[in-house]
KEPADO-160509 format. One record per residue (C-alpha): residue in three letters; y, x, z. Coordinates in steps of 0.001 Angstrom, whole numbers, m for minus. Layout:
BEGIN
<rest=ALA, y=Y, x=X, z=Z>
...
END
This chain:
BEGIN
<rest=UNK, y=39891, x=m105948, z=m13270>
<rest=UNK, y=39109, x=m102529, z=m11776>
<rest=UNK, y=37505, x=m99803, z=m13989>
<rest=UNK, y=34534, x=m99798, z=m12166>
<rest=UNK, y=34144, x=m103759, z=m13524>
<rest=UNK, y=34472, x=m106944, z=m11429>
<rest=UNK, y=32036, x=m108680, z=m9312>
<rest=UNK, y=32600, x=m112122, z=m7743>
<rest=UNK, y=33278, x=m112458, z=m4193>
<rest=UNK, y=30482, x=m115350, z=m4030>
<rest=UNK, y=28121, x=m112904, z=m5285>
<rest=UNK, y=28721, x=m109723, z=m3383>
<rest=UNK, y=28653, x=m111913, z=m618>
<rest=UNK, y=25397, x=m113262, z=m1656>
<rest=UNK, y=23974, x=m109325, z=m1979>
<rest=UNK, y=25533, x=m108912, z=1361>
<rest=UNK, y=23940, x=m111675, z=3134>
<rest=UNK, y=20337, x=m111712, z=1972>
<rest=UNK, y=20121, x=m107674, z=1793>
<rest=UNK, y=19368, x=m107369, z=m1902>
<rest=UNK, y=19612, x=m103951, z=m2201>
<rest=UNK, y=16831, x=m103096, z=326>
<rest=UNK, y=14624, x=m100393, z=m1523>
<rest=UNK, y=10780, x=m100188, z=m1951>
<rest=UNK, y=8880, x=m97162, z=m1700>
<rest=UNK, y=7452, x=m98338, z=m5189>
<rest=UNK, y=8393, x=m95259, z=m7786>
<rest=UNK, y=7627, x=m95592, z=m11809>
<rest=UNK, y=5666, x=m93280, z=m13979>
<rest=UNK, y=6593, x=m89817, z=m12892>
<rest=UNK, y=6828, x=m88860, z=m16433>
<rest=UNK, y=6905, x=m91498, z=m18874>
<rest=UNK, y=8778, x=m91339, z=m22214>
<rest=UNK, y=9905, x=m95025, z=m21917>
<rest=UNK, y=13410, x=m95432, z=m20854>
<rest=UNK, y=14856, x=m91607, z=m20922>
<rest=UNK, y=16322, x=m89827, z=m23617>
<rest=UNK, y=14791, x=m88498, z=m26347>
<rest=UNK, y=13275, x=m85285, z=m25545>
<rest=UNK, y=12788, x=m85884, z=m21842>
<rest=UNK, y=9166, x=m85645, z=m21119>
<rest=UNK, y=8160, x=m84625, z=m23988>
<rest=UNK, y=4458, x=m83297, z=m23254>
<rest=UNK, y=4721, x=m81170, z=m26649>
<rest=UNK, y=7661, x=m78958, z=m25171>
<rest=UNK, y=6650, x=m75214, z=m24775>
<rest=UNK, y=8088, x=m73313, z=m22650>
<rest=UNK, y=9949, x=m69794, z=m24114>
<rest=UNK, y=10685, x=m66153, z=m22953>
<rest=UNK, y=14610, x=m67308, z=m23303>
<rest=UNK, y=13832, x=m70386, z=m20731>
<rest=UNK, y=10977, x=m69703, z=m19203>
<rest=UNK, y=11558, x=m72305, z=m15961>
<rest=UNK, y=11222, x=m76202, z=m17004>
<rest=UNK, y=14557, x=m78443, z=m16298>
<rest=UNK, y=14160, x=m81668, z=m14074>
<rest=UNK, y=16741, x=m83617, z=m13918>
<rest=UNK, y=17649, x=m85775, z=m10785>
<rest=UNK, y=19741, x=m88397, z=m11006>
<rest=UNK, y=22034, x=m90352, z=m8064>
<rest=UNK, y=21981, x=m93637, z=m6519>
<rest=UNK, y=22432, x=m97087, z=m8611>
<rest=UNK, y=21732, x=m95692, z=m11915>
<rest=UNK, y=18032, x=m93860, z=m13524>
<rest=UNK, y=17725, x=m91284, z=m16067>
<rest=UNK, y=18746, x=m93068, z=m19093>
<rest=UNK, y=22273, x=m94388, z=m17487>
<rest=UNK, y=22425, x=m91060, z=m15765>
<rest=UNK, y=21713, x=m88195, z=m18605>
<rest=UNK, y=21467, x=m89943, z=m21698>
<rest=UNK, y=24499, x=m87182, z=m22994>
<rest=UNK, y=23346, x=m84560, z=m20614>
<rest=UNK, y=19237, x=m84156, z=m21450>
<rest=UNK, y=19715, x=m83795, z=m25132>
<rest=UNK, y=22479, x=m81128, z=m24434>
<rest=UNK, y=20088, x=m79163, z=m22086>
<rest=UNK, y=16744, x=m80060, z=m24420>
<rest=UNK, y=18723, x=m79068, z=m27932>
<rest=UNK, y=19926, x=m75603, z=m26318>
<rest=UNK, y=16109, x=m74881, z=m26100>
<rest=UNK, y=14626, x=m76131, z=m22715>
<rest=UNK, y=12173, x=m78020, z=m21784>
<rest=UNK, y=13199, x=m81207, z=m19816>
<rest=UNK, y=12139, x=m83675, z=m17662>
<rest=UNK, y=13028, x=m86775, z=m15206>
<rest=UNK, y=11611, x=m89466, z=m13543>
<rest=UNK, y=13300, x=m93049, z=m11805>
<rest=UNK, y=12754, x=m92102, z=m8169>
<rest=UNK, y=14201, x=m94632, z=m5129>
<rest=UNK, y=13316, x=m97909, z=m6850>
<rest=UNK, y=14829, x=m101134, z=m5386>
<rest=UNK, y=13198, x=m104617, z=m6579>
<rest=UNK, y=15571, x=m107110, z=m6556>
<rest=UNK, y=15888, x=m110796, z=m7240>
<rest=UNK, y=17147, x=m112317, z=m11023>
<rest=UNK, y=18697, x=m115392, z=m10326>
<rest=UNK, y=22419, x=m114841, z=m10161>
<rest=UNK, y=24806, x=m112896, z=m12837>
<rest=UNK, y=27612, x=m110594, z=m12352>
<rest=UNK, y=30363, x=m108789, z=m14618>
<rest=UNK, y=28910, x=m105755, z=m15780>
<rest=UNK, y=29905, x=m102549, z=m14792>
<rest=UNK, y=28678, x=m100224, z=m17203>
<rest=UNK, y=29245, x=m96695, z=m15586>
<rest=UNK, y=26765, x=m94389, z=m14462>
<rest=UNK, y=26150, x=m94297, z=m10608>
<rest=UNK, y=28251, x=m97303, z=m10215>
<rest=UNK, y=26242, x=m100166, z=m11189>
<rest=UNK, y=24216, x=m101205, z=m8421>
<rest=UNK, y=25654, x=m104435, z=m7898>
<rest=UNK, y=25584, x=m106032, z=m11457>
<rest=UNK, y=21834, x=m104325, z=m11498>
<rest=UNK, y=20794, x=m105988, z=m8453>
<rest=UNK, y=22461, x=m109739, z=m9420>
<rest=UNK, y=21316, x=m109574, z=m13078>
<rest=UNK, y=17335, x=m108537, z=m12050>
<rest=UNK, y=18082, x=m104875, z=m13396>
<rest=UNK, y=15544, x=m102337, z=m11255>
<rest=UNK, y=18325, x=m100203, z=m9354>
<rest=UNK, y=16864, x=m96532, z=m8946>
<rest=UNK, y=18162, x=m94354, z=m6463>
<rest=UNK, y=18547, x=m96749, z=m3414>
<rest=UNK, y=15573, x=m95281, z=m1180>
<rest=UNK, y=15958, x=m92896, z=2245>
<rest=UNK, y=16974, x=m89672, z=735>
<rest=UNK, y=13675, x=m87855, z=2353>
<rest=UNK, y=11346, x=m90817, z=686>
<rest=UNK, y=13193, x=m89576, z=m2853>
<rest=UNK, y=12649, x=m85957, z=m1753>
<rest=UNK, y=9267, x=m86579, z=m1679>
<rest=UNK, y=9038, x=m88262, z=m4882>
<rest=UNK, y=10527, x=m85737, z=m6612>
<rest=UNK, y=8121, x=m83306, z=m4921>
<rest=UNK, y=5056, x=m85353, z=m7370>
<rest=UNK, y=7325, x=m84833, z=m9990>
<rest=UNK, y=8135, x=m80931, z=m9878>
<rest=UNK, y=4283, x=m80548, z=m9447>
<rest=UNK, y=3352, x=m82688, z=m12161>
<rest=UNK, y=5812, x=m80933, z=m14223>
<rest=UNK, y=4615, x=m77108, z=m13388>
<rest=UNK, y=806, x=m78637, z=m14087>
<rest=UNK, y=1883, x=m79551, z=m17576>
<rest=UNK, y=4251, x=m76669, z=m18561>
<rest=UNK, y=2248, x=m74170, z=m16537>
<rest=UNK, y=5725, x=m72753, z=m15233>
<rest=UNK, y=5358, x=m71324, z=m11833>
<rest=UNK, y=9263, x=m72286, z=m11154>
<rest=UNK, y=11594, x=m75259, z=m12331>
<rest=UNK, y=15476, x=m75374, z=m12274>
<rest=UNK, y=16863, x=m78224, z=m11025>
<rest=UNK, y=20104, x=m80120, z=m12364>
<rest=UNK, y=21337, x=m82909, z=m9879>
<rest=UNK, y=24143, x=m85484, z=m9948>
<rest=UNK, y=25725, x=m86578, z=m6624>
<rest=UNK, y=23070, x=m88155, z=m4328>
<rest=UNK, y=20370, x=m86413, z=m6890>
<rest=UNK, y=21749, x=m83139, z=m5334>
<rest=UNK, y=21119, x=m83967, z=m1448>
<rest=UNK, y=17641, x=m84958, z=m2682>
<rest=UNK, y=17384, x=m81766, z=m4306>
<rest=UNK, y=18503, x=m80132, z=m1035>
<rest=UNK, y=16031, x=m82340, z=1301>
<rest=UNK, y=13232, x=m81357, z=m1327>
<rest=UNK, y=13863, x=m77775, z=m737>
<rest=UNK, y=14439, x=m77860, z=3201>
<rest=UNK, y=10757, x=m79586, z=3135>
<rest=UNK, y=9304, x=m77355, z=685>
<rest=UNK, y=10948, x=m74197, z=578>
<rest=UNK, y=12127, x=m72567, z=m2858>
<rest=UNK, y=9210, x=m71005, z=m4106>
<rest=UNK, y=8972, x=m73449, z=m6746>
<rest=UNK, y=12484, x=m73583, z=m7544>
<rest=UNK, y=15006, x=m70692, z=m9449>
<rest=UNK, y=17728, x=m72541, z=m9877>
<rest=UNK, y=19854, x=m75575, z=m8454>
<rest=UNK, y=23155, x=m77198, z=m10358>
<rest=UNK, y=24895, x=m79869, z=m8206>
<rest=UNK, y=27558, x=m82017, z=m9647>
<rest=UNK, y=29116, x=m84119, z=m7259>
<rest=UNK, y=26978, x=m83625, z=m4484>
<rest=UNK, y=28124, x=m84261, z=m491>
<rest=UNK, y=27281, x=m80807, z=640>
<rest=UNK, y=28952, x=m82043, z=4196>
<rest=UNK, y=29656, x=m85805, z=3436>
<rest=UNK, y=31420, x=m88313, z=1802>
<rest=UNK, y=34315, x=m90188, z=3232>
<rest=UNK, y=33829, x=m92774, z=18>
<rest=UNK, y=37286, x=m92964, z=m191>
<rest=UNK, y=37703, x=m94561, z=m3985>
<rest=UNK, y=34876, x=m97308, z=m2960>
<rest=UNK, y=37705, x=m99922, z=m1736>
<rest=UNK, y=39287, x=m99837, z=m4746>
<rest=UNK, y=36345, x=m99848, z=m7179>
<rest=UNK, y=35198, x=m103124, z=m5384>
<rest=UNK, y=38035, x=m104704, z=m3880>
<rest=UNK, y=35754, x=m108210, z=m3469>
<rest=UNK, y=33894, x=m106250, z=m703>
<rest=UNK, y=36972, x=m104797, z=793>
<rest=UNK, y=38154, x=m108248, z=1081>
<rest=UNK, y=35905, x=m109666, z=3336>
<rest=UNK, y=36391, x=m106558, z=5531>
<rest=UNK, y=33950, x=m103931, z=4708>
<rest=UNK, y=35207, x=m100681, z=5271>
<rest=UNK, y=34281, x=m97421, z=3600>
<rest=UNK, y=31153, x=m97021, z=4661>
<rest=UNK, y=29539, x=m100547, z=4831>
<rest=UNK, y=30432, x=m100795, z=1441>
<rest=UNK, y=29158, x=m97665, z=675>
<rest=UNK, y=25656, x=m99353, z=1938>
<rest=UNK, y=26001, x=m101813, z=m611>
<rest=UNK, y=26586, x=m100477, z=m3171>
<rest=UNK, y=23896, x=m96843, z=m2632>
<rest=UNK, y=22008, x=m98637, z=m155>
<rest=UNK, y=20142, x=m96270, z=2286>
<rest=UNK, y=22018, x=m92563, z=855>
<rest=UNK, y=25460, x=m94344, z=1214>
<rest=UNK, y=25470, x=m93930, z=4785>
<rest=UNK, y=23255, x=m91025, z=4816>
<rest=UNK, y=25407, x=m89081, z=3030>
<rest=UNK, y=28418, x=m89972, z=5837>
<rest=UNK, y=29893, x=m87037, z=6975>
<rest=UNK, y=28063, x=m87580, z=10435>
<rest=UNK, y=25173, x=m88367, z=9134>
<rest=UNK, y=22173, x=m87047, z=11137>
<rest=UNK, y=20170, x=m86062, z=7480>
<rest=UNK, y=23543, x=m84140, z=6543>
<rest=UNK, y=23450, x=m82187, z=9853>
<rest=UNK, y=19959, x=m81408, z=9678>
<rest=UNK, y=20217, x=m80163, z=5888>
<rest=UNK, y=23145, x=m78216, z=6959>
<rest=UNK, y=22116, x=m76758, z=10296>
<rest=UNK, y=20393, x=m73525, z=8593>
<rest=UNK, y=22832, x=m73094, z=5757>
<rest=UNK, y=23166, x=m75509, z=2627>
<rest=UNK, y=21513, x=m73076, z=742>
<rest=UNK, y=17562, x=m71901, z=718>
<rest=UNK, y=16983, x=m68245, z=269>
<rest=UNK, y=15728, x=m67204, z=m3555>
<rest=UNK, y=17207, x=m70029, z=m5271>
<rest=UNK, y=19912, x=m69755, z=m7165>
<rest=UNK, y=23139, x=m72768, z=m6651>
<rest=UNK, y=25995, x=m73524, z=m8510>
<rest=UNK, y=27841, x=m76326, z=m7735>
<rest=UNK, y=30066, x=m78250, z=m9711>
<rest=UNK, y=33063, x=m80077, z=m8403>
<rest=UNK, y=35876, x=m82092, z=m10164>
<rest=UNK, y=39691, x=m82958, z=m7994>
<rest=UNK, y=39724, x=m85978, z=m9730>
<rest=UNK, y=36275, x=m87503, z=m8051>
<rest=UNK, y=37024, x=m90837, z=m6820>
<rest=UNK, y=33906, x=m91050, z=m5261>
<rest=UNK, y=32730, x=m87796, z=m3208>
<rest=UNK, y=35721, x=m87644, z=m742>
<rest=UNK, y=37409, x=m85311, z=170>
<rest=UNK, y=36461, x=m83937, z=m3070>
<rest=UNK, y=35963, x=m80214, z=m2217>
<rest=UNK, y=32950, x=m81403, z=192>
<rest=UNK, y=30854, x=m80913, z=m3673>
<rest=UNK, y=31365, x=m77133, z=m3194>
<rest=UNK, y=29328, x=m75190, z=m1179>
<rest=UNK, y=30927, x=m74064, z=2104>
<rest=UNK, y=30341, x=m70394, z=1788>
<rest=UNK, y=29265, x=m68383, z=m1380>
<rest=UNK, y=26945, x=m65301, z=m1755>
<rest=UNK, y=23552, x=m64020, z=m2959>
<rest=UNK, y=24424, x=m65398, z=m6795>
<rest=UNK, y=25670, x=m68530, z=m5427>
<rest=UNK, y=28672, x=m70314, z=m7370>
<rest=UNK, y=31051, x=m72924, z=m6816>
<rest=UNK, y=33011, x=m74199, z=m9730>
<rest=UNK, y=35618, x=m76387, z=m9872>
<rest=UNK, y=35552, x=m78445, z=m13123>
<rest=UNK, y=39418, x=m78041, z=m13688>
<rest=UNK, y=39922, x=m74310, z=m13385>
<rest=UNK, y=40758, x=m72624, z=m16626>
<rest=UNK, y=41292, x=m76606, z=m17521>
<rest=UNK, y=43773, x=m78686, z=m15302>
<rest=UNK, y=44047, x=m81197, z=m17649>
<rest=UNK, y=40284, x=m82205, z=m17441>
<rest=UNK, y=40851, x=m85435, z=m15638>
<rest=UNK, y=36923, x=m86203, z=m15543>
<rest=UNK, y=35805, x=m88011, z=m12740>
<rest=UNK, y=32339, x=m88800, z=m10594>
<rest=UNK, y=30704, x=m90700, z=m13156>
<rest=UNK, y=32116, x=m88818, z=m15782>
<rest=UNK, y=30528, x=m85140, z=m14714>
<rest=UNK, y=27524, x=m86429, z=m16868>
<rest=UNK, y=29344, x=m86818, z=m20137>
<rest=UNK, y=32138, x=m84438, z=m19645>
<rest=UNK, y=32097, x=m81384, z=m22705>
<rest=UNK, y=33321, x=m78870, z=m20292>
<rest=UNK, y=30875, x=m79742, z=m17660>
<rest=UNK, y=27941, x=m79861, z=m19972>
<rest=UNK, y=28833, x=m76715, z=m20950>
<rest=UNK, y=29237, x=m75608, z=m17260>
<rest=UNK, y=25660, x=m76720, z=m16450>
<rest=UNK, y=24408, x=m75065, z=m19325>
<rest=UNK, y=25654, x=m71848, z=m18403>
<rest=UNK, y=24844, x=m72276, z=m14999>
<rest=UNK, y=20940, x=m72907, z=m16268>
<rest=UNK, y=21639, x=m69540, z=m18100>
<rest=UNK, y=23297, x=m70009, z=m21123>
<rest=UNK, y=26527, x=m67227, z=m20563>
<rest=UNK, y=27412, x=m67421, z=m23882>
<rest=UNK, y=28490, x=m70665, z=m23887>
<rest=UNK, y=32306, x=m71318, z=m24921>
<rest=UNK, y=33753, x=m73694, z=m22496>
<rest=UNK, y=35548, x=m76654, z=m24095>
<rest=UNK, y=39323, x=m77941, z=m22869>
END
């Protein structure tokens, strides 16, 4: 069984057939408190002098907010901020079959989709960009902060970057990527965390369909979104990036594609193992990982903070 957790080959050829991961434009309550961790949405939250700019979290394809930052949000909302989320990229999907479960964040889309799970995260990237555009307005409404900081994991961060190439960074200060395809993924690990597809001949990039839907080939390294994101610069002048990569990432290949290509103006790239080679964390695990909690915190402004090894 593969670490990623096994699916049948009658079943992932059932997805593959009938299309079961074809996403609706259908989004949930921008900011409900059902389903996300405690303290996410939390319409009491004031905003402080010390963290002024309200944190929205955006997670990555085949997972939500609750399979995405249930460690992260109460790291970031117990250091003081103010925090918030939404499900954006919804994907209805039939219940009648079952799968093994695979029970890692970003990686579940399959059992999800089998077992009648909503799978979040599946829509065209610019369709998420724009949900996530309701939510950073509904969130400045309610906290009355003129900017937000922005905290994405792996497809999360190329909707972050589509948000801001539609909107500009006015309403944004600062952007933390973790596993994000600044220039494409290769999907390189994907044969191996579901050998069932690679056995009836999908190769990186179909299966990389399946299992994201719509961003897996999106975020190709040819894909036309990527080269349209990139063609002025990954980065939007005034906001503030740090992006977080880790060499063990099985799934953003080759793995430094998570940096950003070229540095300046406060900009940051960060590999997760320096000062740390041991740190073995991988995709998934950027969310859960002590020494890349810590590195988002002090990316969100937190210097102080000691970084565990």
């Amino acid at each position: 069984m593969s670490p990623f957790g096994r699916v049948s080959l009658f079943t992932i050829a059932f997805a593959a057939v009938l299309g079961v991961l074809a996403p609706s434009a259908a989004a949930t309550a921008p900011l409900s408190q059902q389903d996300v961790p405690a303290g996410v949405n939390d319409p009491r939250c004031a905003l402080s002098a010390a963290h002024p700019d309200p944190v929205v979290l955006v997670h990555g394809s085949a997972t939500d907010v609750q399979g995405s930052f249930a460690v992260m949000a109460p790291v970031i909302e117990q250091a003081g901020f103010c925090v918030f989320a939404a499900n954006i990229g919804r994907a209805p999907v039939p219940a009648d079959i079952a799968s093994g479960r695979a029970g890692i964040p970003g990686l579940n889309a399959i059992e999800a989709a089998l077992t009648g799970r909503t799978v979040h995260g599946m829509a065209e990237i610019p369709a998420m960009a724009d949900e996530l555009t309701s939510v950073i307005r509904m969130v400045r409404e309610a906290t009355g902060a003129r900017r937000v900081a922005l905290v994405g994991h792996s497809t999360g961060g190329t909707v972050i970057r589509q948000y801001l190439r539609s909107n500009g960074g006015d309403a944004v200060s600062t952007v933390v990527t973790l596993g994000t395809p600044y220039r494409g993924s290769t999907w390189n690990g994907l044969r191996a965390a579901y050998p069932e597809l690679a056995k009836i001949g999908l190769d990186n990039a179909q299966i990389a369909t399946q299992v994201f839907g719509a961003p897996g080939r999106q975020q190709l390294p040819d894909a036309s979104l990527l080269h349209a994101l990139n063609a002025f610069g990954e980065t939007v002048p005034g906001v503030r990036y740090t992006a977080i990569a880790s060499r063990y990432d099985e799934v953003i290949t080759p793995t430094d594609t998570a940096l950003l290509g070229a540095t300046g103006d406060g900009n940051r790239n960060i590999w997760l193992q320096d000062g740390c080679p041991s740190d073995s964390a991988g995709h998934s695990q950027l969310l859960v990982d002590p020494r890349s909690l810590a590195l988002v915190l002090q990316a969100l402004g937190e210097q102080g903070r000691i970084l565990p090894c």
